[in-house]
C-alpha positions as CSV (number, residue, x, y, z in Angstrom):
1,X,0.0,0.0,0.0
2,X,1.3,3.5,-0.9
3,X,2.2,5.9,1.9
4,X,2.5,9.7,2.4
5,X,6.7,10.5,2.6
6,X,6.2,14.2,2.6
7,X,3.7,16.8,1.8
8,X,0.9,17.4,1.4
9,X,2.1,21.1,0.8
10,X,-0.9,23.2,-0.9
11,X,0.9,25.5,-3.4
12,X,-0.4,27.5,-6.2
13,X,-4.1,29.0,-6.0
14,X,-6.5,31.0,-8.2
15,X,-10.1,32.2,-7.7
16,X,-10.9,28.4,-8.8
17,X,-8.2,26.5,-8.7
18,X,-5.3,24.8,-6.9
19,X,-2.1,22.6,-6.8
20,X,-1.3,20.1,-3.9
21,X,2.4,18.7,-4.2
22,X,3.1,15.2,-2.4
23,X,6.0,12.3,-1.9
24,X,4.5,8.9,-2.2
25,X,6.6,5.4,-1.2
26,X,5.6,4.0,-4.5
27,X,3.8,4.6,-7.6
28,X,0.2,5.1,-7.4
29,X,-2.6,7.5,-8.1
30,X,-3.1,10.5,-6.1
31,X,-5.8,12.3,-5.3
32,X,-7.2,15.4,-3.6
33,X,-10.6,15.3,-2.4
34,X,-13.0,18.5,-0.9
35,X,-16.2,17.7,0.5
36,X,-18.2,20.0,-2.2
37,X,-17.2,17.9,-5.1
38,X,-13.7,19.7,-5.6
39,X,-11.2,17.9,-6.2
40,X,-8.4,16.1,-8.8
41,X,-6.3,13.0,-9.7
42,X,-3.0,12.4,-11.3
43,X,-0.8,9.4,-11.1
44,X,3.0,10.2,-8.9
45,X,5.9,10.7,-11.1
46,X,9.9,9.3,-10.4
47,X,12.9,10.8,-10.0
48,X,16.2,8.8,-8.0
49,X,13.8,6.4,-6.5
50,X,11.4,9.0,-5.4
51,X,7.6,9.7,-5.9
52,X,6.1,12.3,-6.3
53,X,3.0,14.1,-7.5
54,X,1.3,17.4,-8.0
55,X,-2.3,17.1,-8.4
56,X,-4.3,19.5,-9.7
57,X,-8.0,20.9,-7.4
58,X,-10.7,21.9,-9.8
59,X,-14.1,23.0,-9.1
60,X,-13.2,25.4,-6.1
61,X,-15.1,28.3,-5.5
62,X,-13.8,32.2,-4.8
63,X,-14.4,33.3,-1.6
64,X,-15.0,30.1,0.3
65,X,-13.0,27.8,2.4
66,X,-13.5,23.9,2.1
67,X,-11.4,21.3,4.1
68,X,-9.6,18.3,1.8
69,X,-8.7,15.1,2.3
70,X,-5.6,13.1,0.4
71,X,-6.3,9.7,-0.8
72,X,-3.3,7.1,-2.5
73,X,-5.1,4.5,-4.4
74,X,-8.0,5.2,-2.8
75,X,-7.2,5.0,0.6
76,X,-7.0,8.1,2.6
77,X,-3.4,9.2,4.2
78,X,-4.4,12.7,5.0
79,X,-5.4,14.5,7.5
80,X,-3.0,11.6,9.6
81,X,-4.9,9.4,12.0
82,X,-5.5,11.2,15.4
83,X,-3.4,14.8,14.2
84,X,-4.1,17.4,16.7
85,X,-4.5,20.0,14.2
86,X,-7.3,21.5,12.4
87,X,-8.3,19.8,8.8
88,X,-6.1,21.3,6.0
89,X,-8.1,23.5,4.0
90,X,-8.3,25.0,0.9
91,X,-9.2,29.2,0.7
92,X,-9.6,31.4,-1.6
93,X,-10.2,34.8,-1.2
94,X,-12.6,37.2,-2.7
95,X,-11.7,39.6,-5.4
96,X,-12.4,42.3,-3.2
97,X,-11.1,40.8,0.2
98,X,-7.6,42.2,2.0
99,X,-5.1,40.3,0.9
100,X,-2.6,38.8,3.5
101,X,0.7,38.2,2.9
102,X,3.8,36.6,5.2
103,X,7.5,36.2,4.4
104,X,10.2,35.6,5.4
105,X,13.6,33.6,4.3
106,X,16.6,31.5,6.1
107,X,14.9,28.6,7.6
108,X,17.7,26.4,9.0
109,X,15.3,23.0,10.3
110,X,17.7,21.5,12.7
111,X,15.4,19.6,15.3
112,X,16.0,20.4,18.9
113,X,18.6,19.2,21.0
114,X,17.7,18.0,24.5
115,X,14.5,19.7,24.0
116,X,16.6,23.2,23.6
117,X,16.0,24.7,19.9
118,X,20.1,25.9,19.0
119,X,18.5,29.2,17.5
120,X,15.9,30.0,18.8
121,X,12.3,29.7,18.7
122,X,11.2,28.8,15.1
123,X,9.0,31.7,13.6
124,X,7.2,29.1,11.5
125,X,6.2,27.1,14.3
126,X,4.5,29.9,15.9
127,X,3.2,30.9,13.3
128,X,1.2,27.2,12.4
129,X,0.3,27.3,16.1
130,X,-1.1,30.7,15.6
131,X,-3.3,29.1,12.6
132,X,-4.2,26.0,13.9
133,X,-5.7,28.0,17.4
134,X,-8.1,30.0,14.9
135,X,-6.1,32.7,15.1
136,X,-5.4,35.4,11.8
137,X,-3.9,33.1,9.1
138,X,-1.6,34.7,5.9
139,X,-3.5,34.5,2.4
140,X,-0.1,33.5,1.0
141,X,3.1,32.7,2.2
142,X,6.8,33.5,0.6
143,X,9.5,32.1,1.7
144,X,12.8,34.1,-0.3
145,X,15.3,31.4,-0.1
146,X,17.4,29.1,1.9
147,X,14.2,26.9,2.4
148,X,17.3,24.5,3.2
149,X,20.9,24.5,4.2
150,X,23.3,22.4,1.3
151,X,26.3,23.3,3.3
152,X,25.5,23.9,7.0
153,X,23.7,20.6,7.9
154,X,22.4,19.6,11.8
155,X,23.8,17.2,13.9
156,X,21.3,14.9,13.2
157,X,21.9,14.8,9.0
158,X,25.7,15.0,9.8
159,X,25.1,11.2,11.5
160,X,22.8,10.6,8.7
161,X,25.4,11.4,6.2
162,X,28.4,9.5,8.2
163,X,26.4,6.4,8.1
164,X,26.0,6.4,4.5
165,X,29.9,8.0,3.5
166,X,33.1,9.2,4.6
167,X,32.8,12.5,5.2
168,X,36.9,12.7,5.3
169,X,36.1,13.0,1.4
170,X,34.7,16.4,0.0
171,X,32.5,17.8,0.4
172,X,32.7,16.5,4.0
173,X,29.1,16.9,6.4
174,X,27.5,19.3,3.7
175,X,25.1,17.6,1.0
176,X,27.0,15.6,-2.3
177,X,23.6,14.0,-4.2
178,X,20.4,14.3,-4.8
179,X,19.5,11.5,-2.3
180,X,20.8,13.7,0.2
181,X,19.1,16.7,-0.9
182,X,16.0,14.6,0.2
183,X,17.0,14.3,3.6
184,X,17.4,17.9,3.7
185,X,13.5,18.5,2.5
186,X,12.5,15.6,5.0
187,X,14.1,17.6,7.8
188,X,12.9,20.7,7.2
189,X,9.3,19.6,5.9
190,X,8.3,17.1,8.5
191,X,8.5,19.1,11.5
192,X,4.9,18.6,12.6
193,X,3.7,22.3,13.1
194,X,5.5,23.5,9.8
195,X,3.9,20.3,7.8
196,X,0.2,21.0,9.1
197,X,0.9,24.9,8.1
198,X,2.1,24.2,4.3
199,X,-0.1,21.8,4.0
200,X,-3.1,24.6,4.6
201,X,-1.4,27.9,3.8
202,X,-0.2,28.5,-0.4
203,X,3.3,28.6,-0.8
204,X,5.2,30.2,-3.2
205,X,9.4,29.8,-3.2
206,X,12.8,31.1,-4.9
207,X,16.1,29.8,-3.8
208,X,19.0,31.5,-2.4
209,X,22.7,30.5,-2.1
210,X,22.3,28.1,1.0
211,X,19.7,25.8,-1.1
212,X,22.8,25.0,-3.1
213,X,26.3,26.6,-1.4
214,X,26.9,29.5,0.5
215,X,27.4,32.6,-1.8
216,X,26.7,30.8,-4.9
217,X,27.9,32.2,-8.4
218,X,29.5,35.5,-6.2
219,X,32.2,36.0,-9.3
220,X,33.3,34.2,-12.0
221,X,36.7,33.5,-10.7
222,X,34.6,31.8,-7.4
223,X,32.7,29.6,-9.9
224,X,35.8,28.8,-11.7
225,X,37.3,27.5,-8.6
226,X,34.4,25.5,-7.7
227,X,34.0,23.9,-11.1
228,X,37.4,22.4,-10.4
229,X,36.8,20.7,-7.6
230,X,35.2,16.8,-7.8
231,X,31.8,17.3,-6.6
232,X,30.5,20.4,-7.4
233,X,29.1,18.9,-10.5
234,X,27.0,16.3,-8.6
235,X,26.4,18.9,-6.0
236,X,24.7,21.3,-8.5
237,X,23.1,18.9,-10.5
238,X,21.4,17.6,-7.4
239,X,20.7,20.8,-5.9
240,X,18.9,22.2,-9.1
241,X,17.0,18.8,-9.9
242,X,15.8,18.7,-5.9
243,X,14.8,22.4,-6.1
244,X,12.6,21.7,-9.5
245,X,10.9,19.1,-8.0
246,X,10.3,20.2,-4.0
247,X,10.4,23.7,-4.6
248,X,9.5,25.6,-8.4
249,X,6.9,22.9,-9.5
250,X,4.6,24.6,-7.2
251,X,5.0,28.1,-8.2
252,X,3.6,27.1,-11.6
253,X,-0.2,27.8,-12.7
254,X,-2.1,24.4,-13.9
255,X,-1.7,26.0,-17.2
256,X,2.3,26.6,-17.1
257,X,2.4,22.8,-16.0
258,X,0.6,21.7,-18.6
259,X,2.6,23.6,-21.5
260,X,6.1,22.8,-19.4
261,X,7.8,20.0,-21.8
262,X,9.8,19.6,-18.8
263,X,7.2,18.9,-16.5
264,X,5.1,16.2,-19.6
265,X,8.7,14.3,-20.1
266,X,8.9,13.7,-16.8
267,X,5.7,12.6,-16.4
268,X,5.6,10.4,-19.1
269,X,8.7,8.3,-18.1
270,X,9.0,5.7,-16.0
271,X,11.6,7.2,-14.5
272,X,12.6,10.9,-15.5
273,X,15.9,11.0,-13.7
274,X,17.6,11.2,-17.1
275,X,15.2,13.9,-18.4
276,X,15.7,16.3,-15.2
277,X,19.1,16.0,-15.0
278,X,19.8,16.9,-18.6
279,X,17.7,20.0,-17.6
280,X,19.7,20.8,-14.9
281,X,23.1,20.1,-16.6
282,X,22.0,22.6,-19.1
283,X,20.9,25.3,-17.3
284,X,24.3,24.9,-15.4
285,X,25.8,25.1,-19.0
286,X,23.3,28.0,-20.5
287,X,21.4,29.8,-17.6
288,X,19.5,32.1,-19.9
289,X,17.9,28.6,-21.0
290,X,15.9,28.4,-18.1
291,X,13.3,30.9,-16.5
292,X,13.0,30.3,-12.5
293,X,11.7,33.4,-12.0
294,X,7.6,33.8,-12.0
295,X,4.3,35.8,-11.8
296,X,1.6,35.7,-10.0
297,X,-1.2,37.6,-9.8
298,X,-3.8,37.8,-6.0
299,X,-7.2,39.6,-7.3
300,X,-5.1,43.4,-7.9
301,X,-1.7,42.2,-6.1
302,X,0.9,41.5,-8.7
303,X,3.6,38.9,-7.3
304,X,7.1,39.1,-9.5
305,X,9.4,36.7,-8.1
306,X,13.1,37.2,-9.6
307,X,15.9,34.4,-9.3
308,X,19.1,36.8,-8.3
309,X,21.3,33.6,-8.5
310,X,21.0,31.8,-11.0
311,X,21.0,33.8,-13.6
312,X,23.9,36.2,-13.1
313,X,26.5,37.2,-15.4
314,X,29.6,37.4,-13.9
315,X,32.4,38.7,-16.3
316,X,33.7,41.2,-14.6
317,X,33.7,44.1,-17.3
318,X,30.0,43.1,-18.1
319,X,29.0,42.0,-14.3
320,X,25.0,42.5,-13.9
321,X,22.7,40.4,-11.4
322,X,20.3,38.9,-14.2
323,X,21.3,38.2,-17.8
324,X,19.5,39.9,-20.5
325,X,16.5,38.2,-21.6
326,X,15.7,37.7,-17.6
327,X,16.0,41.5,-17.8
328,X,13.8,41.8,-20.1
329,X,11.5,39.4,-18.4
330,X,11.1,41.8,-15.5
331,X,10.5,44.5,-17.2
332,X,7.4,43.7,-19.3
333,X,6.2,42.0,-16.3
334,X,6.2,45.0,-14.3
335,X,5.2,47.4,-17.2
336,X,2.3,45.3,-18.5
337,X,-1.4,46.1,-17.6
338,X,-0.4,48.5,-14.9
339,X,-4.0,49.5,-14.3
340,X,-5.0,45.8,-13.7
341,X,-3.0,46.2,-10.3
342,X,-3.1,48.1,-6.8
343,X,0.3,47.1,-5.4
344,X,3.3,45.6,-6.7
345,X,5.9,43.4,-4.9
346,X,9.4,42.2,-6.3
347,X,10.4,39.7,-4.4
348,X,14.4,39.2,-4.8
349,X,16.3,36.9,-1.8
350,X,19.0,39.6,-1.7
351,X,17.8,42.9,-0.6
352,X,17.8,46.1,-3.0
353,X,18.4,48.5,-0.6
354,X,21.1,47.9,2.3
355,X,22.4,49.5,5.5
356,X,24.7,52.5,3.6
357,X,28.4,51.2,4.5
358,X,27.1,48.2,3.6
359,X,25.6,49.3,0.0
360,X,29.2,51.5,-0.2
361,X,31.5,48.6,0.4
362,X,29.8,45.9,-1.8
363,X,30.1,49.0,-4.9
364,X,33.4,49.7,-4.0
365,X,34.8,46.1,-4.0
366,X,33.0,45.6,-7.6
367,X,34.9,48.5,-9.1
368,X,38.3,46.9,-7.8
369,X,37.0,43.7,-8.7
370,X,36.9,45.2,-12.5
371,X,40.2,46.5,-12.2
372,X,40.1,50.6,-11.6
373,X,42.7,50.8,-8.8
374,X,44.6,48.1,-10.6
375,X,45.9,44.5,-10.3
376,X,46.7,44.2,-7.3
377,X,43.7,45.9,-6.0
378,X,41.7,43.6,-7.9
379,X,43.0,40.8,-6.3
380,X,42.3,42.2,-2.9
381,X,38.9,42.7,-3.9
382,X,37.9,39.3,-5.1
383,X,39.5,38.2,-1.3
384,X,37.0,40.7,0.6
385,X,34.2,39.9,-1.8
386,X,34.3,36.4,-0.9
387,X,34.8,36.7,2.9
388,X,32.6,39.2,3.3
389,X,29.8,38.2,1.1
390,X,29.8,41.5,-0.7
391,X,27.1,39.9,-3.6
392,X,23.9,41.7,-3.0
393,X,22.4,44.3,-6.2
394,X,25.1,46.7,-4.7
395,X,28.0,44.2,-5.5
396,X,26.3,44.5,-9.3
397,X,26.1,48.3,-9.8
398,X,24.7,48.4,-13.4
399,X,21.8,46.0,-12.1
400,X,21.3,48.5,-9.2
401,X,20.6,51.4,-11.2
402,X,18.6,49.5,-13.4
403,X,15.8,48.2,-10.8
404,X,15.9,51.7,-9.8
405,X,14.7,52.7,-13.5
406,X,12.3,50.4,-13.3
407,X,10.9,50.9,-10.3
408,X,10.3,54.6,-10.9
409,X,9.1,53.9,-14.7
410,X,6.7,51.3,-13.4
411,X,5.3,54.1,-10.4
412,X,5.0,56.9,-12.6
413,X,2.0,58.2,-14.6
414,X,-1.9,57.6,-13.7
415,X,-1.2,53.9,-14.1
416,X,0.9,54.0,-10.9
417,X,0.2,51.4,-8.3
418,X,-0.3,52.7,-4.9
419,X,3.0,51.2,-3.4
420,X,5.7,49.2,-5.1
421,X,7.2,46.5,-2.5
422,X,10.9,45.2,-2.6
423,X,10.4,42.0,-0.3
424,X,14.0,40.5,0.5
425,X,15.7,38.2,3.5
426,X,19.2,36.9,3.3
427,X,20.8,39.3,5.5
428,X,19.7,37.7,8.8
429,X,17.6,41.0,10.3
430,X,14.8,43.0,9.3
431,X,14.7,46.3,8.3
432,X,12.5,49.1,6.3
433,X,14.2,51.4,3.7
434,X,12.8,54.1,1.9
435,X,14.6,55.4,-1.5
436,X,14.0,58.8,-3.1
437,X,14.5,60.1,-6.4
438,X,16.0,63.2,-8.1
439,X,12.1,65.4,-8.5
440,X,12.1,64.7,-12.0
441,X,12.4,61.3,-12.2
442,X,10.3,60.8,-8.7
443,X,7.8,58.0,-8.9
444,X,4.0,58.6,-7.7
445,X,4.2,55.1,-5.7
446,X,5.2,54.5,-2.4
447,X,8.3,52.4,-2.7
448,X,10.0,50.3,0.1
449,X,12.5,48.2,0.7
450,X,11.2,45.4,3.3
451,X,13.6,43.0,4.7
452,X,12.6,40.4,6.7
453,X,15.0,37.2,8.3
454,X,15.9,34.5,9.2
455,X,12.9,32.7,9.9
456,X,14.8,30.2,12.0
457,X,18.7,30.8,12.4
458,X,21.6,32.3,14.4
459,X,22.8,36.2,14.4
460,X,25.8,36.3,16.0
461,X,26.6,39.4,18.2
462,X,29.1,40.9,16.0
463,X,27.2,40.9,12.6
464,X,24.0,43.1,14.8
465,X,26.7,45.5,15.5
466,X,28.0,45.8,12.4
467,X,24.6,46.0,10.8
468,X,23.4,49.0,13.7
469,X,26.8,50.9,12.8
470,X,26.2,50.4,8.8
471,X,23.1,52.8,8.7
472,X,24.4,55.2,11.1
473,X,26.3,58.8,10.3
474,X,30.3,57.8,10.8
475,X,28.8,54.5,8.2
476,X,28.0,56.7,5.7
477,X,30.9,59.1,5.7
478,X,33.3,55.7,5.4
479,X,31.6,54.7,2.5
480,X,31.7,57.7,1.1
481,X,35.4,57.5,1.5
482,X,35.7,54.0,0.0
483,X,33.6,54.8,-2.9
484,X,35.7,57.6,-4.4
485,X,38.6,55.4,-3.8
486,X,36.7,53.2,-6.3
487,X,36.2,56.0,-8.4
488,X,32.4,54.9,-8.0
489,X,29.8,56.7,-9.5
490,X,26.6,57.8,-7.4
491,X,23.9,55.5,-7.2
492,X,20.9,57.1,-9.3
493,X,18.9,57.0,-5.6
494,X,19.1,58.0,-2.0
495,X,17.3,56.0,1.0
496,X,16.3,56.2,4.7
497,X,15.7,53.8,6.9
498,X,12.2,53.8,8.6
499,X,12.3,51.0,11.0
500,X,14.9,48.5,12.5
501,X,17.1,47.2,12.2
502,X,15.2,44.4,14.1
503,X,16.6,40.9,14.9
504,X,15.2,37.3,16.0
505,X,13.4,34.6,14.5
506,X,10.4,36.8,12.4
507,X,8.3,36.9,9.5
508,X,6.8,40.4,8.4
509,X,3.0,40.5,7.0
510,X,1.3,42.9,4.3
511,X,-2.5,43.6,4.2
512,X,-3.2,45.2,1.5
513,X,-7.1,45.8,0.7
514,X,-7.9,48.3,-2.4
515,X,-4.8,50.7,-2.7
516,X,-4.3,50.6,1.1
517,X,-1.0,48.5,2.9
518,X,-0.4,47.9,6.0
519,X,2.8,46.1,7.3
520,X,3.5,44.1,10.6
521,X,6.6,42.2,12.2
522,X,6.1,39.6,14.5
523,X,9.1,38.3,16.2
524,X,8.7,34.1,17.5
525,X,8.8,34.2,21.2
526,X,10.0,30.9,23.4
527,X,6.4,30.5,24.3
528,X,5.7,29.5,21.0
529,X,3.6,32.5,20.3
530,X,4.5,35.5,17.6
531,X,4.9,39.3,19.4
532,X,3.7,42.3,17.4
533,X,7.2,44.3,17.1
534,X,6.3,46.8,14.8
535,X,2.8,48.0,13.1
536,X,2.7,50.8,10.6
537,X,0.8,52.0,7.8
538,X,2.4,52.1,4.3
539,X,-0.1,53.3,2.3
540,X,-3.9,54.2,2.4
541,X,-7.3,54.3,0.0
């Protein structure tokens, strides 16, 4: 008889429609079943010995909220016998109902030891038991990357991973295949408040370095060194194949599925190992080959999701944080049928708008990076970059200026949406930042920079006081000194901060309603509740 491995996890939704991704423990026919005749059916896929299926929920109705039941050849694995939650249900908002929306990013899952969690209190934990009391529930959740950890792996999967290797042999306790990739997802997905929560909550995902290798494609001299060594190939494959699979498969619309060749040849094989990892090998070889980046649109919210890692181009002369056509992408996404929505938010893993000495340093390393103080220099740069993890849309200045013409372009003229969000984690606090514009190039929207993490992870003591002393006064008159050593141009935009910088296991919230916003961070207390840390209103009607 097949069983329930992972999942369910209840993904994409529309005002009828709905995707519910699950791992099986052998072939068989899935199905989701509501009890007002919604429902679907599709038969599990395989990749490395895995099974897995995304079954498609017709029928649903806008507005209403019906519970669902999982069934594997017929026999019912979901909700799990005696589960002290609520039943998983499937919503859908109104057209014209507020629109709730949590994210957050950095989600190490490493279970508790001796009943005393290493980080902290788990933000998506308290969240779930926020849910599951009746409590306010998000319309959709983002998470903005490292959903898992390749290369910083618990006690727990480091045992896991001596039993089945020596990890004397690179790349040591961090991940090295696809099969371990799974233990990763397993990990992070089975914890029981987090499973009952994606199983009733939409998700929608983008990586970030940790889901493959900590500051992943940061220069091309970095991926030149990492090619050489003899697992990064297997690494990379794996990481990208497990990502398709757990992760983007459920970003896509019923419709994208069905016209994603991708997605059909691996269906239609008994076993589309072969298939994925040909996919993954070539958008290792050819990134501009392969979109990961998505839209989605909530009633008048438009969603753009951007990969800011994958699809980099690193030559130094020619250095820009996505390659052309994923450029382009973004822009007609952003400029198309303006009217059609209230609020915009980009969400990028690494943030837009940083602390100032931060933001000042990152553009100063790129222009010795590309050679203007000179060789030497150059080679200094590529050193600091790498230990300091200068790789955020400052470390690519061209990019920079460019989301900043966009942004302003896209919240100009009556067709402006009443706020244009940057939503961002990476950086291990939370923060808002405000940018302005020369008058003449001013946008109408509100725009602002939110950064929100980790949802479950360490800050040590020393990066909070870095991060305090980057936004203050003496910050800014050092980078000001590093960037004309760098012979750095200005960026085409100034900003403020206007709250934080904030740290702790925490997930921010917009409700947005007509062309109001408001915005919330709640910060995961060791009571397993979530405290209100900061309330304000963004924009109004």
């Amino acid at each position: 008889m097949a069983g329930l491995r992972l999942g369910p996890l209840l993904r994409y939704t529309d005002g009828s429609s709905a995707t519910v991704w699950v791992e099986t423990s052998r072939p068989c026919t899935a199905e989701v079943r509501c009890p007002d005749g919604a429902g679907g059916t599709t038969r599990t896929f395989q990749v490395a010995g895995h099974h897995y299926a995304l079954v498609p929920v017709s029928g649903l109705t806008p507005g209403t909220s019906t519970s669902y039941d999982v069934l594997l050849d017929g026999t019912r694995v979901w909700p799990l016998p005696e589960s002290r939650f609520p039943p998983s249900v499937i919503r859908l908002p109104a057209e014209d109902d507020e629109l709730r929306v949590t994210f957050g990013s950095c989600r190490w899952a490493a279970p508790p030891a001796d009943g005393q969690d290493p980080v902290g209190p788990d933000a998506l934990d308290s969240l779930a038991a926020r849910v599951a009391a009746g409590g306010e529930r998000p319309d959709v959740l983002l998470l903005l990357g490292d959903q898992v950890y390749a290369d910083e792996t618990s006690e727990e999967t480091r045992r896991w991973l001596a039993a089945r290797r020596d990890l004397s042999d690179p790349p040591g306790a961090e991940v090295a295949d696809y099969e371990e990739y799974t233990r990763l997802y397993y990990e992070s997905w089975l914890d029981p408040e987090v499973r009952w929560l994606l199983s009733t909550v939409p998700s929608y995902m983008i990586f970030d370095d940790h889901d493959v290798i900590d500051d992943w494609n940061t220069s091309a001299a970095w991926l030149a060194d990492v090619r050489a060594t003899p697992w990064w190939q297997e690494r990379l494959l794996s990481g990208l194949m497990s990502y398709w699979v757990h992760q983007h498969l459920g970003n896509l619309s019923p419709a994208e599925l069905a016209a994603d060749p991708l997605y059909t040849a691996v269906r239609d094989s008994p076993d589309g190992t072969d298939e994925l990892r040909a996919f993954a090998a070539k958008a290792d070889a050819d990134p501009a080959s392969v979109r990961w980046s998505y839209r989605r649109d909530f009633g008048r919210v438009r969603l753009l999701m951007v990969d800011t890692r994958a699809a980099r181009v690193l030559d130094e002369r020619n250095r820009s944080m996505l390659e052309p056509g994923e450029a382009q992408w973004l822009r007609e996404q952003a400029l198309a049928d303006r009217e059609s929505y209230d609020h915009l938010l980009v969400g990028t893993s690494l943030p837009w708008l940083l602390p100032h000495l931060v933001h000042d340093l990152e553009t100063w390393d790129a222009a010795l990076c590309r050679g203007e103080r000179g060789t030497r220099w150059a080679e200094f740069g590529e050193r600091l970059r790498r230990g300091a993890d200068l790789e955020h849309w400052a470390a690519f200045p061209a990019s920079f200026a460019e989301l900043a013409g966009l942004i302003a372009r896209t919240g100009s003229g009556p067709e402006a949406p009443a706020s244009i969000c940057v939503l961002s984690g990476d950086v291990h606090h939370a923060y808002v930042a405000e940018p302005a514009w020369p008058a003449d190039t001013a946008p109408a929207s509100r725009v602002l920079q939110l950064t929100c993490s980790p949802v479950h992870n360490s800050v040590p003591p020393t990066i909070r006081a870095g991060f305090r002393f980057g936004w203050s006064a003496l910050a800014r008159l050092l980078g000001r000194r590093l960037t004309r050593h760098g012979r750095c141009a200005q960026p085409p935009v100034t900003w403020r901060k206007r709250g934080g910088p904030w740290f702790g296991n925490q997930l921010m919230t917009l409700t947005l309603h007509g062309r109001s916003a408001r915005l919330r961070l709640e910060r995961a207390r060791r009571n397993g509740t979530l405290k209100t840390v900061e309330e304000s209103t963004l924009t109004t009607s």
